[in-house]
N, C-alpha and C positions, 0 to 999 in steps of 0.2 A: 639736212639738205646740203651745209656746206663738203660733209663728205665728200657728198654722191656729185657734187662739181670738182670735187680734185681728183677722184676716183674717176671721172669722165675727161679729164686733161692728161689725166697721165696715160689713160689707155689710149689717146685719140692719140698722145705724141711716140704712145708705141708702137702704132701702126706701120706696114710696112710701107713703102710709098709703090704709087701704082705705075711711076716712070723707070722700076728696073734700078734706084740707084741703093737700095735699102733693101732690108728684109731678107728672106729666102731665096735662095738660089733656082731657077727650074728646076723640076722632078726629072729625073734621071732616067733613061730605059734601062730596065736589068735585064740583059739576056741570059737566061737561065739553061744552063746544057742540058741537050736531050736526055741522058742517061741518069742528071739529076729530076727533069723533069718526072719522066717514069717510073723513078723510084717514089715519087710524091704523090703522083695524079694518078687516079684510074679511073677508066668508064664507069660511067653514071648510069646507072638504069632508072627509070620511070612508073609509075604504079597507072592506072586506069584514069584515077580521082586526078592527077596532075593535069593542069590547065595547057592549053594548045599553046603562048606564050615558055611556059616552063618547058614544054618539050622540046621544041625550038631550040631552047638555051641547053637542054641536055645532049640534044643532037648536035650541037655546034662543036661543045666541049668534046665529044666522043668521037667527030670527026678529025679535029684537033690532036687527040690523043692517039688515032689510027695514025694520022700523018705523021707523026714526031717518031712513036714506040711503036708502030706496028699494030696491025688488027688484032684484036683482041676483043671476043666478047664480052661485055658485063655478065655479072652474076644479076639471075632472073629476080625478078622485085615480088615480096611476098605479096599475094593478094589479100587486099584488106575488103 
């Protein structure tokens, strides 16, 4: 038990503090260049079985990816 109270001081005094003066920096925006993006990402296709939330999320990305690189269609999704 006396561990699990020093093990509980030292981690509460590692904590970062939550007024900005300790800890972690903010997360940073990476902007990532088109032409690296494009080399990375490609349209997403979708099967039947994918839920109306998941398509959503594929359509978003594949809109995403028209904007940046150009239309391009995905390759067709095998039917299962």
């Amino acid at each position: 038990m006396k561990m699990l109270m020093i093990f509980a001081a030292v981690l509460a005094a590692a904590q970062p503090s939550g007024c900005g003066l300790g800890g972690l920096p903010p997360p940073q925006k990476v902007i990532v260049k088109g032409d690296t993006y494009c080399r990375i990402a490609k349209p997403i296709s979708w099967s039947k079985n994918d839920t109306k939330p998941t398509v959503q999320q594929i359509t978003k990305h594949n809109a995403k990816h028209a904007r940046v690189c150009g239309k391009r269609k995905p390759k067709k999704a095998a039917t299962s």
